[in-house]
NUVOLUM-943508 format. One line per field, with one value per residue: x, y negated, z negated of N, C-alpha, C in turn; residue in three letters. Coordinates in Angstrom, 2 decimals, decimal comma. Atoms other than C-alpha are relative to their C-alpha. Example, Ala and Ser with C-alpha at 12.3 -4.5 7.8 and 13.67 -1.06 7.14 Angstrom:
// residues 2
n.xx	(0,89_-0,82)
n.yy	(1,19_1,19)
n.zz	(0,00_0,06)
ca.xx	(12,30_13,67)
ca.yy	(4,50_1,06)
ca.zz	(-7,80_-7,14)
c.xx	(0,90_-0,77)
c.yy	(-1,20_-1,09)
c.zz	(0,00_-0,73)
rest	(ala_ser)
END
This chain:
// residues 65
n.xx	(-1,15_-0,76_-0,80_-0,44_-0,16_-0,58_0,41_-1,11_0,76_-1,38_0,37_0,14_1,79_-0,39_1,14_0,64_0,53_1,17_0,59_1,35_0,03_0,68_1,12_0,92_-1,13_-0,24_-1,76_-0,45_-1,25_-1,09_-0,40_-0,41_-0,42_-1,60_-0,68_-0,68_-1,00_-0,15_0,82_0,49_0,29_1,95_0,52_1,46_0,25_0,69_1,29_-0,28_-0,60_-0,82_-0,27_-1,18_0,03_-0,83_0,36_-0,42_-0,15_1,21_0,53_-0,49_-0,12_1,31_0,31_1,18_0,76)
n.yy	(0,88_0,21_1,23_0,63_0,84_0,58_1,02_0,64_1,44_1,20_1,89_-0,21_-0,24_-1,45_-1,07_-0,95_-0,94_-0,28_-0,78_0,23_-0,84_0,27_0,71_0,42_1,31_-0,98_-0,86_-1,62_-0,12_0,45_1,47_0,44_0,88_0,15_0,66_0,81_-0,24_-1,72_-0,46_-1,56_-0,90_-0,84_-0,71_-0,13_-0,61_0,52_0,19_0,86_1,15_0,63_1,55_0,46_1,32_0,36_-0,30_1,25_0,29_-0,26_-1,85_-0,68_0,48_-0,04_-1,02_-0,69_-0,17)
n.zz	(-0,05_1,22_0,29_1,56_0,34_1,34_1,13_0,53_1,02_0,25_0,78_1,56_0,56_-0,14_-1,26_-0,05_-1,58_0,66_-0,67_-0,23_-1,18_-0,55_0,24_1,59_0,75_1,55_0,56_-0,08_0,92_-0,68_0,44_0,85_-0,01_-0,43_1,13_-0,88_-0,38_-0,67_-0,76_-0,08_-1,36_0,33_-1,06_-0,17_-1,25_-1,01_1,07_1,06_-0,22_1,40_0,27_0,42_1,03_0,81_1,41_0,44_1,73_0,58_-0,29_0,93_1,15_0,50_1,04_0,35_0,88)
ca.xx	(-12,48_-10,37_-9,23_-6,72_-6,90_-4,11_-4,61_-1,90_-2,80_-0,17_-1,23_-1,56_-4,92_-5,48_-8,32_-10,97_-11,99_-15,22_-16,55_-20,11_-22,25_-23,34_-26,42_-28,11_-24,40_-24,80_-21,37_-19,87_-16,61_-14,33_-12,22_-10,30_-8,38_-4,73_-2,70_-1,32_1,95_1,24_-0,41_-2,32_-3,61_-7,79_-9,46_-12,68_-14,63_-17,58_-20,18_-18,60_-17,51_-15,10_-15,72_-12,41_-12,84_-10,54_-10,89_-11,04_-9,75_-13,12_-14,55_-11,63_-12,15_-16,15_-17,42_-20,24_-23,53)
ca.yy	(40,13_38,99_35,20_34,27_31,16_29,44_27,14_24,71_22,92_19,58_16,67_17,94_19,14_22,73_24,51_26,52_28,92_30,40_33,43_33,15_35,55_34,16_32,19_32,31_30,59_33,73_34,14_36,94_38,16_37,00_33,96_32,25_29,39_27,98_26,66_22,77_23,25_26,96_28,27_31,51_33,57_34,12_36,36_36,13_38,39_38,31_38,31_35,84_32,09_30,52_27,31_25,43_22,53_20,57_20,46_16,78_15,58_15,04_18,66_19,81_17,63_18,00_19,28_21,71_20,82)
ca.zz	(72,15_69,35_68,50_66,00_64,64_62,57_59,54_58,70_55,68_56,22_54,09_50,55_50,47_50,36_53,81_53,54_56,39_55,64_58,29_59,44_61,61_64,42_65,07_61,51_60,16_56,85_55,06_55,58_53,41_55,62_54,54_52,24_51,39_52,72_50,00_50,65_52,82_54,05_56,59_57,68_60,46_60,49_63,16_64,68_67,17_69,11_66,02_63,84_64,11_61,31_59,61_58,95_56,09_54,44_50,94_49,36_46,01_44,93_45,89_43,69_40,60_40,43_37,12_37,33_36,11)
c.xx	(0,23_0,55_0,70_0,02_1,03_-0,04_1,12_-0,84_0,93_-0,05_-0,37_-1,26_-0,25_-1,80_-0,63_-0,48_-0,94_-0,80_-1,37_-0,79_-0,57_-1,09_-1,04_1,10_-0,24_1,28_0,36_1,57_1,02_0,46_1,32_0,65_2,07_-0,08_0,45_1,41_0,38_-0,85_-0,31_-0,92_-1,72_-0,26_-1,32_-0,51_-1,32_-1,63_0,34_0,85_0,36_0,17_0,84_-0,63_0,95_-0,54_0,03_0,43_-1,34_-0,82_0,68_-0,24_-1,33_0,17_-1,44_-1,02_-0,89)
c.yy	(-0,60_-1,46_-0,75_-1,69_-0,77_-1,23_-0,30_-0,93_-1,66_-0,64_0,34_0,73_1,35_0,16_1,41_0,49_1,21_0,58_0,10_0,83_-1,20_-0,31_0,25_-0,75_1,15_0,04_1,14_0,59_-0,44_-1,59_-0,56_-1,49_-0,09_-1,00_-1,71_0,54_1,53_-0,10_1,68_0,27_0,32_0,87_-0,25_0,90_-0,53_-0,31_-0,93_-1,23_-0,51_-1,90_-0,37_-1,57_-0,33_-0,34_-1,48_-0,03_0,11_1,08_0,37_-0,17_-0,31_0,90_0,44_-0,32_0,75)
c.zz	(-1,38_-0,01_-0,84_0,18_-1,52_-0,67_-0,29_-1,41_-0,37_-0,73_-1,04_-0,36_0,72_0,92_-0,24_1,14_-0,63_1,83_0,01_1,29_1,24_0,68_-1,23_-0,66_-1,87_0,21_0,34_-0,89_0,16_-0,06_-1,02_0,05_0,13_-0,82_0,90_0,06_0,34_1,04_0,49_1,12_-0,13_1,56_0,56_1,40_0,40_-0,50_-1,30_0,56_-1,46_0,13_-0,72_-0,96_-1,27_-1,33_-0,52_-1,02_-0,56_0,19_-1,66_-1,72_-0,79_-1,14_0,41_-0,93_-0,42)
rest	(unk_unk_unk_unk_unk_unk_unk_unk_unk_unk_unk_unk_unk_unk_unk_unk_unk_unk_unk_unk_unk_unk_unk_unk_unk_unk_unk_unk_unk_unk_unk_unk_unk_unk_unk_unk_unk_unk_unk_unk_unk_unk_unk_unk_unk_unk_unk_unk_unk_unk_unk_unk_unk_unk_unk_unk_unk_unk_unk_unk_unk_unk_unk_unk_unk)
END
């Protein structure tokens, strides 16, 4: 079975959706990020659960040490 899930990103601040197998929570390729004021279509089946997280200002504006 197949479940789309759509990502609105409303409030200025751009969503990450980040594919994960199921029960260990490993990445998997599947993902990306919704721009602010778009939205987009993700999939998931019966070996992967998708983590949705909004992105903060401060995420975006960390410098790398």
């Amino acid at each position: 079975m197949t479940t789309t899930v759509t990502v609105k990103a409303n409030h200025g601040w751009p969503v990450k959706a980040t594919g994960v197998k199921v029960g260990t929570m490993e990445p998997t390729n599947y993902g990306g990020v919704v721009q602010p004021g778009e939205q987009r279509d993700f999939h998931c089946h019966s070996t992967m659960d998708l983590i949705v997280h909004e992105i903060q200002p401060e995420e975006t504006n960390a410098n790398p040490s």
